[in-house]
N, CA, C and O atoms as a GROMACS GRO file, in nm:
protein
  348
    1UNK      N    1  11.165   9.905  10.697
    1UNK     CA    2  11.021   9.912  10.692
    1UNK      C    3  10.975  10.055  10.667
    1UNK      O    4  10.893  10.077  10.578
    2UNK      N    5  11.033  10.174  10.757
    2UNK     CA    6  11.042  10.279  10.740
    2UNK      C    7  11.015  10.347  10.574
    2UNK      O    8  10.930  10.426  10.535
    3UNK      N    9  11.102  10.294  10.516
    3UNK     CA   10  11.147  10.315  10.393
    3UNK      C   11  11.038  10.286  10.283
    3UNK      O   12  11.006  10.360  10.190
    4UNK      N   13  10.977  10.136  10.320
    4UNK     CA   14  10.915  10.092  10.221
    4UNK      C   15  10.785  10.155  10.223
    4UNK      O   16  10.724  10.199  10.126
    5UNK      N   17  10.744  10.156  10.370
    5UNK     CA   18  10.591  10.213  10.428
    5UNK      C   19  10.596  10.386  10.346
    5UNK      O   20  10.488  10.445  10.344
    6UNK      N   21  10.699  10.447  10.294
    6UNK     CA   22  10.742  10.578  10.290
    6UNK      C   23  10.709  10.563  10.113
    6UNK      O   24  10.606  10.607  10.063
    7UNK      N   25  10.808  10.501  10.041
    7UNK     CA   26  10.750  10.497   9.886
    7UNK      C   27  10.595  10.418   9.856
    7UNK      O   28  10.552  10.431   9.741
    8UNK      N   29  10.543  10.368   9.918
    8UNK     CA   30  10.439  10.290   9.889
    8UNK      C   31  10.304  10.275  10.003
    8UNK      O   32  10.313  10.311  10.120
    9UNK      N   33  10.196  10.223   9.951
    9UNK     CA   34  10.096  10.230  10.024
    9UNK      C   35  10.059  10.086  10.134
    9UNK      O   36  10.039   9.969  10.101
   10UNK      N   37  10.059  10.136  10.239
   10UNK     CA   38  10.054   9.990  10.359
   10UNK      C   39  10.086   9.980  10.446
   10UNK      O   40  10.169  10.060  10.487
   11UNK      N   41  10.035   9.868  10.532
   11UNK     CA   42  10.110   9.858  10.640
   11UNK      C   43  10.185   9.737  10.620
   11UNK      O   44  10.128   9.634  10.655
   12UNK      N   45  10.348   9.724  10.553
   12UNK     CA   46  10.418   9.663  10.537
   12UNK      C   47  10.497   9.588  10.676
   12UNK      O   48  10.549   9.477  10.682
   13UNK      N   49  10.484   9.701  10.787
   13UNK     CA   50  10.555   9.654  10.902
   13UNK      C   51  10.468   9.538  10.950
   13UNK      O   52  10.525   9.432  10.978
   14UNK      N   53  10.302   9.548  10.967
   14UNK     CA   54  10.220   9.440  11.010
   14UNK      C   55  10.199   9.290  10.906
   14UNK      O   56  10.128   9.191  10.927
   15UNK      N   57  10.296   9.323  10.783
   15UNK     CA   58  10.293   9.180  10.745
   15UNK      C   59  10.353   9.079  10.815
   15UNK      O   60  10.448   9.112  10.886
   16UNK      N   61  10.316   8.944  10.811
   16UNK     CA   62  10.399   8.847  10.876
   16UNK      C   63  10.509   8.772  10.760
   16UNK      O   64  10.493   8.734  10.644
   17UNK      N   65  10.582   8.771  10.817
   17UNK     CA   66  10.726   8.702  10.726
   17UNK      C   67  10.656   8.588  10.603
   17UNK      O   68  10.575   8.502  10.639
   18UNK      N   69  10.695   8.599  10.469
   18UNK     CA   70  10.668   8.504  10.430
   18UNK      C   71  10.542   8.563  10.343
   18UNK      O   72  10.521   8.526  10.227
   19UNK      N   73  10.479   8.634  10.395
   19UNK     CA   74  10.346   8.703  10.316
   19UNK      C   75  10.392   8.813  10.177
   19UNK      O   76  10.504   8.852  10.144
   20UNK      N   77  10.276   8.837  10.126
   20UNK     CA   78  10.268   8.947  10.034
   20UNK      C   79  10.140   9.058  10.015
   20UNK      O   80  10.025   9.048  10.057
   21UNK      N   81  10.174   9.119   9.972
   21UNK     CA   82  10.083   9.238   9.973
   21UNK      C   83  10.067   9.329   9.820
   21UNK      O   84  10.158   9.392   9.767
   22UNK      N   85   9.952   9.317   9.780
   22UNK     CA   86   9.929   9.433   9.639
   22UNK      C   87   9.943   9.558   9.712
   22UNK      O   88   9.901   9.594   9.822
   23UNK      N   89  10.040   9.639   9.583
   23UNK     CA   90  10.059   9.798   9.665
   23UNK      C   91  10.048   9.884   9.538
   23UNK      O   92  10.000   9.840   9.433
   24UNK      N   93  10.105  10.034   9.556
   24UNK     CA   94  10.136  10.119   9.476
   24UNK      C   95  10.232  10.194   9.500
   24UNK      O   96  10.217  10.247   9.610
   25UNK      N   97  10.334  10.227   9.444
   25UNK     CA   98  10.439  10.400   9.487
   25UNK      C   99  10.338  10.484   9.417
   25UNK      O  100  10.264  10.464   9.321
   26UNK      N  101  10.364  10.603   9.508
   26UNK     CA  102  10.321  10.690   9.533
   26UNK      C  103  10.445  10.813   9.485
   26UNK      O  104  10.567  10.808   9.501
   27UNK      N  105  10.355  10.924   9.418
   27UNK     CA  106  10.465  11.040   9.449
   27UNK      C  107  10.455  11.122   9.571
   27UNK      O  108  10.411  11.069   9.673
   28UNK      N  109  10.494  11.252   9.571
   28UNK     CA  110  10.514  11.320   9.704
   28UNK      C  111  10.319  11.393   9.738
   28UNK      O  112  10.268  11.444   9.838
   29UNK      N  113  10.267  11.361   9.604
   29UNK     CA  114  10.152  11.456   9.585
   29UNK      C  115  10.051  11.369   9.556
   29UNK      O  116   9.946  11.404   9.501
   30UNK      N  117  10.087  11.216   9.601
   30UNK     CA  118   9.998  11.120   9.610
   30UNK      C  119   9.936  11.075   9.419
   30UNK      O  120   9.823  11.035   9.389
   31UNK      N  121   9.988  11.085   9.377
   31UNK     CA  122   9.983  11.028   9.234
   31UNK      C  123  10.009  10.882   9.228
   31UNK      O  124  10.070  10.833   9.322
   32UNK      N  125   9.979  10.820   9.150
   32UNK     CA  126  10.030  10.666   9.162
   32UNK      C  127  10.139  10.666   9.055
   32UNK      O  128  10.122  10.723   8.948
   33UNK      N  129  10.254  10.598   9.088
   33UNK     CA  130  10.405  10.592   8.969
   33UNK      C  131  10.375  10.416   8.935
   33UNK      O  132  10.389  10.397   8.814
   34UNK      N  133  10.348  10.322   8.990
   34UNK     CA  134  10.335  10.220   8.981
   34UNK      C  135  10.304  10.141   9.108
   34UNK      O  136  10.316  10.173   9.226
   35UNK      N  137  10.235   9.963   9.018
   35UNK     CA  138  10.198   9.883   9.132
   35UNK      C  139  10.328   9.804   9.212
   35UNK      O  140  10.444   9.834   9.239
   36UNK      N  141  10.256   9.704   9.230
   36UNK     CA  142  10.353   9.651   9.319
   36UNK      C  143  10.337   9.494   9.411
   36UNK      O  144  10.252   9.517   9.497
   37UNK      N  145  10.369   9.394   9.420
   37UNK     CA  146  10.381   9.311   9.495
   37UNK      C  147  10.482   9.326   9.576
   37UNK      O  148  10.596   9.320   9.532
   38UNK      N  149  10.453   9.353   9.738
   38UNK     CA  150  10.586   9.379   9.847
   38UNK      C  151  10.543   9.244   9.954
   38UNK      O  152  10.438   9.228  10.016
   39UNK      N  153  10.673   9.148   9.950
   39UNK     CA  154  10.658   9.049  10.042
   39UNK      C  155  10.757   9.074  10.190
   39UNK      O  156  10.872   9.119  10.189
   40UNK      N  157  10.707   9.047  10.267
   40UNK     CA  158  10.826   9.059  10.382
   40UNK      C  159  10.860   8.927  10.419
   40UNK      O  160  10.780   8.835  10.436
   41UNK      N  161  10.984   8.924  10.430
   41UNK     CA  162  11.062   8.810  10.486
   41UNK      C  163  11.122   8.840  10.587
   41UNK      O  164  11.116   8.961  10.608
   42UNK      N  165  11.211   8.754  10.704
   42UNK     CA  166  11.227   8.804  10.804
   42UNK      C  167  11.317   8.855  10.829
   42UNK      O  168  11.336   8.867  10.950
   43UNK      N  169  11.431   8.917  10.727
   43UNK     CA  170  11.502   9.006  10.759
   43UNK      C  171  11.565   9.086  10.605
   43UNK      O  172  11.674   9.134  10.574
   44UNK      N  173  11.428   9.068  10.532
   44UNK     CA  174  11.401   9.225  10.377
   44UNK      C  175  11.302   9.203  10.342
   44UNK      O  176  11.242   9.100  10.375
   45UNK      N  177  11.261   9.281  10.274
   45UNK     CA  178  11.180   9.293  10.160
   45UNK      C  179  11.208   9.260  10.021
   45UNK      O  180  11.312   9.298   9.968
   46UNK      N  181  11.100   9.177   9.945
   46UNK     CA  182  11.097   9.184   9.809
   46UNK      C  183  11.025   9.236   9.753
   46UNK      O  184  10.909   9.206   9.780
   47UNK      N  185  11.048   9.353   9.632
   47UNK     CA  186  10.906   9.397   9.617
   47UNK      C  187  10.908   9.341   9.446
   47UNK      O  188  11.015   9.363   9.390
   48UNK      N  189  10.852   9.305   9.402
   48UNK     CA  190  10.823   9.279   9.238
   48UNK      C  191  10.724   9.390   9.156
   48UNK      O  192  10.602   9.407   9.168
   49UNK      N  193  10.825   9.464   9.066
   49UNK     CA  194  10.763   9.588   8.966
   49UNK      C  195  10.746   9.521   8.883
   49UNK      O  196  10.787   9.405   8.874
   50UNK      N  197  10.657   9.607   8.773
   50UNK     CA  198  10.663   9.600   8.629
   50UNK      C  199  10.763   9.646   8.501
   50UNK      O  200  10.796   9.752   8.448
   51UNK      N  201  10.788   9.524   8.488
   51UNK     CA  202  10.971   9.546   8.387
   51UNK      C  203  10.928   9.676   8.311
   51UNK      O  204  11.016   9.758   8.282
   52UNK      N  205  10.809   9.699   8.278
   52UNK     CA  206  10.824   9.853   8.188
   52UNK      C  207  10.872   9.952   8.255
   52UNK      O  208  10.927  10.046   8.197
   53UNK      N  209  10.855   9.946   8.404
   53UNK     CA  210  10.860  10.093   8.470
   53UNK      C  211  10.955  10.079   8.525
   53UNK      O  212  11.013  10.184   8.550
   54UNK      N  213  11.019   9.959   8.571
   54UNK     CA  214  11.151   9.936   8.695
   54UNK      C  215  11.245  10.071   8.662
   54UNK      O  216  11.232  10.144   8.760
   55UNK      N  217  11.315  10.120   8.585
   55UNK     CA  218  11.393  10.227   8.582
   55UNK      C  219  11.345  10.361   8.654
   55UNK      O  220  11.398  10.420   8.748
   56UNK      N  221  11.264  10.381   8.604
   56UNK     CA  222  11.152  10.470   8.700
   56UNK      C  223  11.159  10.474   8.836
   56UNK      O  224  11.230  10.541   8.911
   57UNK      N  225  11.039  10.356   8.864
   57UNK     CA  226  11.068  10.303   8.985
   57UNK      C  227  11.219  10.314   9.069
   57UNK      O  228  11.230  10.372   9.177
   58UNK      N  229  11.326  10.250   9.001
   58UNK     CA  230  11.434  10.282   9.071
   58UNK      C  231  11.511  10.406   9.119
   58UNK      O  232  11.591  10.415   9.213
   59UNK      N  233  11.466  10.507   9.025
   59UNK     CA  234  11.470  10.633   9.011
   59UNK      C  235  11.429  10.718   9.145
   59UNK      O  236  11.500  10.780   9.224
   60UNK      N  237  11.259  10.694   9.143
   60UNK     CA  238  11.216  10.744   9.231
   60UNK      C  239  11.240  10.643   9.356
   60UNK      O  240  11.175  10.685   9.452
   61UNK      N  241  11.294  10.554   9.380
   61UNK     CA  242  11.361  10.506   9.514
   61UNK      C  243  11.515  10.593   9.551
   61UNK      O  244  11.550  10.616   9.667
   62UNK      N  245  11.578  10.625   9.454
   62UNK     CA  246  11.679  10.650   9.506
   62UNK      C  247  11.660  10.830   9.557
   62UNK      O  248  11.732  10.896   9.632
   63UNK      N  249  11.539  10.868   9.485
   63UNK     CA  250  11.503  11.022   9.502
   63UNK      C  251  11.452  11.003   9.668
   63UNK      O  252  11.502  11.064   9.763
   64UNK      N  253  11.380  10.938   9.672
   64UNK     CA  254  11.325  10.902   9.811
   64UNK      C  255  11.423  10.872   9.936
   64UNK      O  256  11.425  10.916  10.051
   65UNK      N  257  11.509  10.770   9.859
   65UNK     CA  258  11.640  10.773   9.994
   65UNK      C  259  11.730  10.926  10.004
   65UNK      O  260  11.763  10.984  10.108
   66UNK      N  261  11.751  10.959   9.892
   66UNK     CA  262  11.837  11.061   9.907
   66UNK      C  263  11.758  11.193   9.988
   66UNK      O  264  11.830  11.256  10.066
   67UNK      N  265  11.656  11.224   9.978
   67UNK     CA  266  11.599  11.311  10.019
   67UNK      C  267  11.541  11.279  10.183
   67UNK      O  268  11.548  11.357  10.279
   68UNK      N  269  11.497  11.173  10.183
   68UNK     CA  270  11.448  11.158  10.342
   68UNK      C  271  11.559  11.038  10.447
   68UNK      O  272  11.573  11.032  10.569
   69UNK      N  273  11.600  10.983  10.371
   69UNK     CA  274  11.648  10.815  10.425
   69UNK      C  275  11.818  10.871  10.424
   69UNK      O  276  11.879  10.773  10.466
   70UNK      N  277  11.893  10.951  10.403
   70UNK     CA  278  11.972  10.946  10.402
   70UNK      C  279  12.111  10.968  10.467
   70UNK      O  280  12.216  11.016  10.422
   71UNK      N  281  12.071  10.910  10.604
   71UNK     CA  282  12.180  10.910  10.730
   71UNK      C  283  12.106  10.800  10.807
   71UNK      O  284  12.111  10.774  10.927
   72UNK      N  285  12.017  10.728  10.683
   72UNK     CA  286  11.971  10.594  10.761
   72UNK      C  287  11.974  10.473  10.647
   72UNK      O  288  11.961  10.485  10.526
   73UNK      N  289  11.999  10.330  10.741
   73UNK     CA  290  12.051  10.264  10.672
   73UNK      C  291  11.927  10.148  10.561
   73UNK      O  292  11.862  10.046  10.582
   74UNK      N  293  11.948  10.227  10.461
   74UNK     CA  294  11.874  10.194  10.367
   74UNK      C  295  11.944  10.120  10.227
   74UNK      O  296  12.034  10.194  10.186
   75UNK      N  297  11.930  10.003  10.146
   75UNK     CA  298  11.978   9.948  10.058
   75UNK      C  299  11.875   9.878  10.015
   75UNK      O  300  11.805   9.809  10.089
   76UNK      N  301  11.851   9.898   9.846
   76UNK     CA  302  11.825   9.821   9.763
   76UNK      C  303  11.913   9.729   9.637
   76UNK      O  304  12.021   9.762   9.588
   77UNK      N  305  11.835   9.609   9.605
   77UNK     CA  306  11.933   9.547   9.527
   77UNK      C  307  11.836   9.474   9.395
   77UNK      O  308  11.757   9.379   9.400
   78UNK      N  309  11.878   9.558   9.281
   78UNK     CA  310  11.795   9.531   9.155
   78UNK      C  311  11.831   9.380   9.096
   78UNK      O  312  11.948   9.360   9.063
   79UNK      N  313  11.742   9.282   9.082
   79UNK     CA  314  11.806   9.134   9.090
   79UNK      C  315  11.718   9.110   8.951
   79UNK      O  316  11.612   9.051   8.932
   80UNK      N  317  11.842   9.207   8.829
   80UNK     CA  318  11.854   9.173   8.664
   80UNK      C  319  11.790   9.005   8.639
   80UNK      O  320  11.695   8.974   8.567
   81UNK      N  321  11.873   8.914   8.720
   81UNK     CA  322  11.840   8.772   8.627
   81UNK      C  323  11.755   8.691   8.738
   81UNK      O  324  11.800   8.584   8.778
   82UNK      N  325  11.641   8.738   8.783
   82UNK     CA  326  11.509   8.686   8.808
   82UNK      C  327  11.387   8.720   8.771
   82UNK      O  328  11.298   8.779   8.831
   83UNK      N  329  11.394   8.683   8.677
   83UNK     CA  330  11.256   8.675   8.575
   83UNK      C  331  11.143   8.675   8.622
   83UNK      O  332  11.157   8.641   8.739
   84UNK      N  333  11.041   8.692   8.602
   84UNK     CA  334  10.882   8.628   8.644
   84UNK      C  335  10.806   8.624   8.581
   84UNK      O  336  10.835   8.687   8.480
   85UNK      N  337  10.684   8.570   8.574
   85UNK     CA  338  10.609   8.538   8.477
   85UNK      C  339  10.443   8.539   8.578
   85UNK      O  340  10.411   8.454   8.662
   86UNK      N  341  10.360   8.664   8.533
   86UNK     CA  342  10.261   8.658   8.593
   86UNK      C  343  10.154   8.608   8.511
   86UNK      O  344  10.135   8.639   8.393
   87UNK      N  345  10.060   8.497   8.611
   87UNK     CA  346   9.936   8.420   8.541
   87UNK      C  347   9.848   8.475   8.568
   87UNK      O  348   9.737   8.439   8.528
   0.00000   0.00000   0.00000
């Protein structure tokens, strides 16, 4: 939760399992890098980017763990063959 509340804007910890939330990452200087749908489930997070930026995005997640998160247990997992389709 730590983690997510840290790249992005929210209170992700006060969601209830099962919910979702519109967000943004953030840089260190409060810029917006991209949006975001972050759902909590009851034991991860899903967050759904925009396929243009995901590299990015992943980028600046791993800048974020490495720099603050990193003697804590933090993992993401980029899930290539789930598609989506927003209406």
């Amino acid at each position: 939760m730590e983690f997510i509340e840290t790249v992005s804007v929210g209170d992700i910890q006060s969601l209830k399992p099962g919910t979702s939330t519109l967000s943004v990452f953030l840089t260190e200087d409060a810029g917006i890098i991209d949006d975001t749908i972050i759902t909590r489930l009851d034991d991860h997070i899903h967050m759904v980017v925009n396929g243009a930026n995901k590299m990015k995005d992943l980028i600046h997640f791993e800048n974020v763990k490495e720099k603050f998160f990193a003697t804590k247990d933090v993992s993401f997992e980029y899930l290539e063959d789930r598609p989506l389709l927003a209406i």
